[in-house]
C-alpha positions as CSV (number, residue, x, y, z in Angstrom):
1,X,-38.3,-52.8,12.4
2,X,-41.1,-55.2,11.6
3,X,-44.1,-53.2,10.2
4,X,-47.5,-53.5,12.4
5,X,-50.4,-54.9,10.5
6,X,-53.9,-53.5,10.5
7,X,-56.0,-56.1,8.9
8,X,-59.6,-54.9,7.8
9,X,-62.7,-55.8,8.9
10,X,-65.9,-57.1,7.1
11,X,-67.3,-53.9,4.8
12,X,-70.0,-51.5,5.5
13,X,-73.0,-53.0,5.0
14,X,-76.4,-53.0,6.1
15,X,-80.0,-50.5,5.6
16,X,-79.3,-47.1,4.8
17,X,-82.1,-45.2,7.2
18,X,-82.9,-42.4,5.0
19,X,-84.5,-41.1,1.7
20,X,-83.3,-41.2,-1.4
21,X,-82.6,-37.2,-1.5
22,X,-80.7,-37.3,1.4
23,X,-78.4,-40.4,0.9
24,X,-77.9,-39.0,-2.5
25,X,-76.4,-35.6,-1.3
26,X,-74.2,-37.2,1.5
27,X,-72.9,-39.8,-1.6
28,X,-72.4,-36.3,-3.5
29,X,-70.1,-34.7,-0.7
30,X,-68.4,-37.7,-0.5
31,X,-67.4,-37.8,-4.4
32,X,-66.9,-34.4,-4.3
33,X,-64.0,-34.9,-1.6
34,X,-62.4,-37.5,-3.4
35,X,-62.8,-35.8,-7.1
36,X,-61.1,-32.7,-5.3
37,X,-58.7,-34.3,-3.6
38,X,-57.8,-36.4,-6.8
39,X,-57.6,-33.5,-8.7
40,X,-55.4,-31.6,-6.4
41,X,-52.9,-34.5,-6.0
42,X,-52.3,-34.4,-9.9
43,X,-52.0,-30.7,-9.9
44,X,-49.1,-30.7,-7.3
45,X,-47.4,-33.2,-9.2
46,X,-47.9,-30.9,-12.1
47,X,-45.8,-28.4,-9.8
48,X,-49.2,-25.9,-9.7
49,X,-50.2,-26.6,-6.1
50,X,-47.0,-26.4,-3.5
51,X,-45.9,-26.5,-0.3
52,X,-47.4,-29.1,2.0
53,X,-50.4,-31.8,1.0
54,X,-52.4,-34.2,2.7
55,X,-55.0,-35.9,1.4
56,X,-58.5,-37.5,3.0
57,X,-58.7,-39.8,0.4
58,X,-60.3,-42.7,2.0
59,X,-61.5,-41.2,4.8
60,X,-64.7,-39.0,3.5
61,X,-67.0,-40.7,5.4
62,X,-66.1,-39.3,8.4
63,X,-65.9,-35.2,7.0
64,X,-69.4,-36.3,5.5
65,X,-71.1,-37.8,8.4
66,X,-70.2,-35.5,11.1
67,X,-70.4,-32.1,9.5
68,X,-74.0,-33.4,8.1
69,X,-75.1,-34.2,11.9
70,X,-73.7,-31.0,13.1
71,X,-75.9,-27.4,13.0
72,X,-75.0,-24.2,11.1
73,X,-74.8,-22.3,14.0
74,X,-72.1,-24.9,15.1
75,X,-68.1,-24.1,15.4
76,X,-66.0,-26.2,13.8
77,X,-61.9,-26.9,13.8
78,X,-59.9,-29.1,12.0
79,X,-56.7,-30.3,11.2
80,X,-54.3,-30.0,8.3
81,X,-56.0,-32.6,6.5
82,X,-59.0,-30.7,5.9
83,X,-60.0,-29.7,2.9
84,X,-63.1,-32.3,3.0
85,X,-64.1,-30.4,6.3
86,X,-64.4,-27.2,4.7
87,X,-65.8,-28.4,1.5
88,X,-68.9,-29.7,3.4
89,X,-69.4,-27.4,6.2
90,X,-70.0,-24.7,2.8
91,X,-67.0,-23.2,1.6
92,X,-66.7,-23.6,-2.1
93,X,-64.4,-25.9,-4.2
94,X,-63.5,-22.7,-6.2
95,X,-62.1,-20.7,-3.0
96,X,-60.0,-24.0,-1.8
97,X,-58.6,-24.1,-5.0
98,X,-57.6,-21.0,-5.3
99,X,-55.7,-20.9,-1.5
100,X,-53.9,-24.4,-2.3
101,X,-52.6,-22.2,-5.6
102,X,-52.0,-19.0,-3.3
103,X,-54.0,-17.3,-5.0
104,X,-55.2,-13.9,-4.2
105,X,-59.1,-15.8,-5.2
106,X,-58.3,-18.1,-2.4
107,X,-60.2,-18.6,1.2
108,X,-56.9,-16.6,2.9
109,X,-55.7,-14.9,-0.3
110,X,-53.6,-17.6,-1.4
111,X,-51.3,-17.1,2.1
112,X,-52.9,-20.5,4.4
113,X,-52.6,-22.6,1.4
114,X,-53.6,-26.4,1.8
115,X,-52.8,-26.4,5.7
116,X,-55.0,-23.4,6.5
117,X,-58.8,-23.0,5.3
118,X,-60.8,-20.5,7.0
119,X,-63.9,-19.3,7.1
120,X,-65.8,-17.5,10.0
121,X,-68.9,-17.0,7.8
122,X,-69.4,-20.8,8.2
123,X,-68.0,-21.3,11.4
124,X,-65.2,-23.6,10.1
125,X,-62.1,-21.7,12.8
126,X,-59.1,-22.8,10.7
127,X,-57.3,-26.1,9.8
128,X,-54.4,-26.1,12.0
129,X,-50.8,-27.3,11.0
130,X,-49.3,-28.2,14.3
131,X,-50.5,-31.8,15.7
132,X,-53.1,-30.7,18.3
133,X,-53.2,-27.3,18.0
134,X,-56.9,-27.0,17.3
135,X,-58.0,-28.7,20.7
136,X,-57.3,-26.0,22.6
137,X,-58.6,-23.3,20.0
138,X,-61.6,-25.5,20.5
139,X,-62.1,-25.4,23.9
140,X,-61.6,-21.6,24.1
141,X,-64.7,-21.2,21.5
142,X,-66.3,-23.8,23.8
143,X,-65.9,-21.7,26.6
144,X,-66.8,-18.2,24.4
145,X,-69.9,-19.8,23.6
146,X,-70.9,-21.0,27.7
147,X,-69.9,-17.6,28.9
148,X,-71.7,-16.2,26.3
149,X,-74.5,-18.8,27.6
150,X,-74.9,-19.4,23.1
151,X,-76.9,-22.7,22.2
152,X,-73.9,-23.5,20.3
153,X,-71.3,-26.9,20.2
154,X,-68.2,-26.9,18.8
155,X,-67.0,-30.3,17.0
156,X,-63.0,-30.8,16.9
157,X,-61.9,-32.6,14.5
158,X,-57.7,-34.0,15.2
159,X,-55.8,-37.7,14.8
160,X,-55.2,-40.6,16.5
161,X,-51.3,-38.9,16.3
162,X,-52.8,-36.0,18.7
163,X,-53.9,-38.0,21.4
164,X,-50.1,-38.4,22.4
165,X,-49.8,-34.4,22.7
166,X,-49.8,-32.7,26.3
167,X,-52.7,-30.3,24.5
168,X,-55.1,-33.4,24.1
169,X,-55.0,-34.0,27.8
170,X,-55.4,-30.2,28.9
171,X,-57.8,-29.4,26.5
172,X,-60.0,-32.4,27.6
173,X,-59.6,-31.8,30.9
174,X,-60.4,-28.4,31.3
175,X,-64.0,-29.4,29.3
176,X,-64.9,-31.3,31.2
177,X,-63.9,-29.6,34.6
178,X,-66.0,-26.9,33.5
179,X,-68.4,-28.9,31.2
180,X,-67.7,-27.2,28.1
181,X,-69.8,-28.2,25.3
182,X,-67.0,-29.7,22.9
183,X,-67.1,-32.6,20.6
184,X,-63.9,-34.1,20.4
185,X,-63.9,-36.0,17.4
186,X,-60.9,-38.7,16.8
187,X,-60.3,-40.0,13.3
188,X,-58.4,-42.7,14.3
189,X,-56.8,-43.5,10.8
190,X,-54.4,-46.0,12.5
191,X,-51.0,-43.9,12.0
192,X,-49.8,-40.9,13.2
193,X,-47.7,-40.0,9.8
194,X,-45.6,-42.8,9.9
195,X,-45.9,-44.1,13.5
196,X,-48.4,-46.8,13.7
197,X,-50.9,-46.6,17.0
198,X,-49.5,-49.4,18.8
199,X,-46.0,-47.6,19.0
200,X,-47.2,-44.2,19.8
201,X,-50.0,-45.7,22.6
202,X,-49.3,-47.8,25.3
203,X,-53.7,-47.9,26.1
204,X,-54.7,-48.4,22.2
205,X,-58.3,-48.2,23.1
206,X,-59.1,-44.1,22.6
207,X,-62.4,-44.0,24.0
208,X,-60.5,-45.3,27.1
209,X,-58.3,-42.6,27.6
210,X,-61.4,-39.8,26.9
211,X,-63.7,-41.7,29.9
212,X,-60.6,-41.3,32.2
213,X,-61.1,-37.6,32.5
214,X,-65.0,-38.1,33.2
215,X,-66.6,-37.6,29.8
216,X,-68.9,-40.2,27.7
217,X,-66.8,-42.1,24.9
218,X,-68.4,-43.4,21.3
219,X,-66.4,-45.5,19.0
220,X,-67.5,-46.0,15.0
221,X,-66.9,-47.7,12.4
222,X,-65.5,-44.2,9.7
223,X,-66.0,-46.0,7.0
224,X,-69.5,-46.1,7.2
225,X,-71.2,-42.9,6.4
226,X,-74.4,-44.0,8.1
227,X,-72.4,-45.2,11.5
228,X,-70.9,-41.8,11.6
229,X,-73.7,-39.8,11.2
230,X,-75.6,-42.0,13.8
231,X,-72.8,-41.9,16.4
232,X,-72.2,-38.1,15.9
233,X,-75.8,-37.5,16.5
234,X,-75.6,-39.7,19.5
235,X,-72.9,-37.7,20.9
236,X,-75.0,-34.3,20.3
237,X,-77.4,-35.3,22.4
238,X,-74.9,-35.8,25.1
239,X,-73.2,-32.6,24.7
240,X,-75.0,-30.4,26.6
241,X,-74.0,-31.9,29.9
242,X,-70.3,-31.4,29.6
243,X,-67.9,-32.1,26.4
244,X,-67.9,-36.3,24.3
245,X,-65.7,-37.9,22.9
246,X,-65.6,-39.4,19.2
247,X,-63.6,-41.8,17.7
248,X,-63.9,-42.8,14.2
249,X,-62.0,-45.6,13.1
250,X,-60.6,-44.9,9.4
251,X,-58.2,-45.5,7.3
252,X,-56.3,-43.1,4.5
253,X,-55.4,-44.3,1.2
254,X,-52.7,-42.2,0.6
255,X,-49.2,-41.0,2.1
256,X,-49.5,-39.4,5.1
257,X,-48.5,-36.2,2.9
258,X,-46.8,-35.7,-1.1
259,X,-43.7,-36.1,1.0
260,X,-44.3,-39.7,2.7
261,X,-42.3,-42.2,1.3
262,X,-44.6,-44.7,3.2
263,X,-42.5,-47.4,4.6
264,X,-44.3,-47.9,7.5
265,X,-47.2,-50.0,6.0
266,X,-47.5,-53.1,3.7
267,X,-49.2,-51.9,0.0
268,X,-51.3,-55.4,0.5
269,X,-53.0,-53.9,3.6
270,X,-53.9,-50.2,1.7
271,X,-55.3,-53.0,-0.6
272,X,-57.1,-54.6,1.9
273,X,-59.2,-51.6,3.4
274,X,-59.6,-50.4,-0.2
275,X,-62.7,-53.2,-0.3
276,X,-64.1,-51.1,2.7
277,X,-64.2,-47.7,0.5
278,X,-67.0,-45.8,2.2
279,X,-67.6,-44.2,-1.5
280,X,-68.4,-47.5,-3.4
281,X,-69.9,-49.8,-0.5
282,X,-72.6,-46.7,0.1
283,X,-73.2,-46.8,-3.4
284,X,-73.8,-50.2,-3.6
285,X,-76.0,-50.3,-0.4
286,X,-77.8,-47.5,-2.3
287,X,-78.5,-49.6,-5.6
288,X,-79.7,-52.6,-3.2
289,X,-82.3,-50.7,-1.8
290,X,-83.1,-48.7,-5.0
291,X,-82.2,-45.7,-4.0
292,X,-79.4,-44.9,-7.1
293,X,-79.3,-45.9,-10.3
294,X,-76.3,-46.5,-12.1
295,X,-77.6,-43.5,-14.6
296,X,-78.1,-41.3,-11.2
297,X,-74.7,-42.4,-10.4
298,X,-73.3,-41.1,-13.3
299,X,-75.0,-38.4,-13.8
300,X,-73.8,-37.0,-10.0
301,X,-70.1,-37.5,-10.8
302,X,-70.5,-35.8,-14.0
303,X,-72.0,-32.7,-12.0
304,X,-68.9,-33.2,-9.8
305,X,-66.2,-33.3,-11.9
306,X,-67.7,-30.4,-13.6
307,X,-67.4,-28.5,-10.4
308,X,-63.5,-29.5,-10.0
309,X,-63.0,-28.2,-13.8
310,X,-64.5,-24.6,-12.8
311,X,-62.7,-24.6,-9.6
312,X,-59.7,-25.3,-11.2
313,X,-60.3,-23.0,-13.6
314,X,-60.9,-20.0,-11.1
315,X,-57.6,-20.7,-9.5
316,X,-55.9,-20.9,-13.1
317,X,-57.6,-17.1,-13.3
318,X,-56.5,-16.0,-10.2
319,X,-54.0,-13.2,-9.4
320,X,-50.9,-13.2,-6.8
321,X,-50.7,-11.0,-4.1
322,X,-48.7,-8.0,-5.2
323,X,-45.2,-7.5,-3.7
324,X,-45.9,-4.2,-1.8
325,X,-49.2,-6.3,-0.1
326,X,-46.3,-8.9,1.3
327,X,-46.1,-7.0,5.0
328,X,-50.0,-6.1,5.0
329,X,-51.6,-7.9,8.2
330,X,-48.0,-8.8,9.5
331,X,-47.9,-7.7,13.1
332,X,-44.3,-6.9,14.5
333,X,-43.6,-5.9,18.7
């Protein structure tokens, strides 16, 4: 079968519209993501992390953007690739370590593991492990919260490989039948594991398929930290009147998962959208305008890779769950 090419288009580029603190912390999320995510791929080649991994790497912008747009007060669900979600919306790098060890330390006492971060004291409801399985979680907290008559939105975060699931097209229709305030965000990363888009969708454009059920439909470029950020605060605003739709065009760097042989793509086009890093374009955008230095720079990933090393650390520390506390919170008829 002849592989599908997805050539890239020009990098980010243009102003960055804020100050230097702010940029500066948004650039810091971002590295911290890809240190993490760096870190963890090593470890489970190292056979310390197990079970099932998939990485973000390439794709922080999106996590970043977003969550930085969105409120505390906000619910948020994602998908099994997100340990960049829960990162930024507060968890700590320590606890995420610890539950993709299955450690005791970690966010679900080691028993989630990389699929399932949770958190209620930060909103974050869970990545979820079956394709589309948060979009109807979402729009039940969506409907909690208008019963409940809460000022309170709930952003859903799920792939382009969703959008082909019977649950995508309930979910959004049932929002915005009763006007549910739901961002649906799409990070359209161009393949569905291995499937590319254009196989899986006979109407490619998203957006498209969101305005058929009645709801207003943004597209981004999710490479660009600063077109996310504006686009998901554009949606907010919109939100209130019934559910929106996101889509953030991406692309991941890695395997779909540790497992993915990758055959389905051409290593010159990973290549390709590797010039359109949304790490090392923002940083450049951010020495233009004098907002980093290359000393600042360096000083922030220092401060970051410290932070992997302690997390790391902590989940080297950690204790397993004892035999006998196997069956505790196991719930038979």
């Amino acid at each position: 079968m002849t592989t599908i090419e997805h050539p890239a288009p020009p990098p980010p580029s243009g102003p960055v519209p804020w100050d230097k603190d702010f940029a500066q912390a948004l650039l810091a999320d971002m590295l911290r993501i890809r240190r993490l995510e760096e870190k963890a791929a090593e470890l489970y080649g190292e056979g310390r992390i197990r079970g099932f991994l998939h990485l973000y790497i390439g794709e922080e912008a999106v996590a970043v953007g977003a969550l930085h747009a969105l409120r505390a007060e906000d619910n948020v669900v994602a998908t099994y690739r997100e340990h960049g979600h829960a990162l930024v919306r507060g968890m700590s790098m320590a606890a995420i370590m610890a539950e993709m060890y299955g450690k005791r330390e970690g966010c679900a006492r080691g028993r989630g593991g990389s699929m399932h971060l949770f958190d209620a004291s930060t909103r974050l409801y869970g990545g979820n492990a079956i394709v589309g399985g948060g979009l109807p979680v979402a729009t039940g907290l969506a409907l909690a919260a208008q019963l409940r008559k809460e000022d309170r939105v709930t952003a859903c975060f799920f792939g382009d490989g969703a959008v082909a699931e019977g649950a995508f097209h309930e979910s959004l229709n049932l929002a915005a039948l009763w006007k549910l305030p739901v961002l649906f965000c799409c990070e359209n990363n161009l393949y569905g594991m291995g499937t590319a888009v254009e196989r899986a969708e006979a109407q490619t454009d998203l957006a498209a398929k969101a305005r058929s059920y009645n709801m207003p439909a943004l597209s981004c470029d999710g490479m660009d930290v600063v077109a996310v950020y504006q686009a998901t605060q554009e949606a907010l605003a919109l939100v209130g009147q019934g559910p929106v739709f996101v889509e953030y065009r991406t692309y991941r760097y890695r395997a779909h998962s540790m497992f993915d042989a990758e055959l389905y793509r051409q290593k010159a086009e990973v290549e390709e959208w590797k010039t359109r890093g949304p790490i090392h374009t923002f940083t450049a955008r951010l020495k233009a305008e004098g907002k980093l230095t290359e000393a600042e720079f360096l000083a922030l990933d220092a401060r970051v890779a410290a932070e992997v090393a302690a997390a790391v650390a902590f989940a080297e520390a950690g204790t397993w769950e004892p035999v006998e506390d196997l069956l505790k919170d196991v719930h038979t008829p």
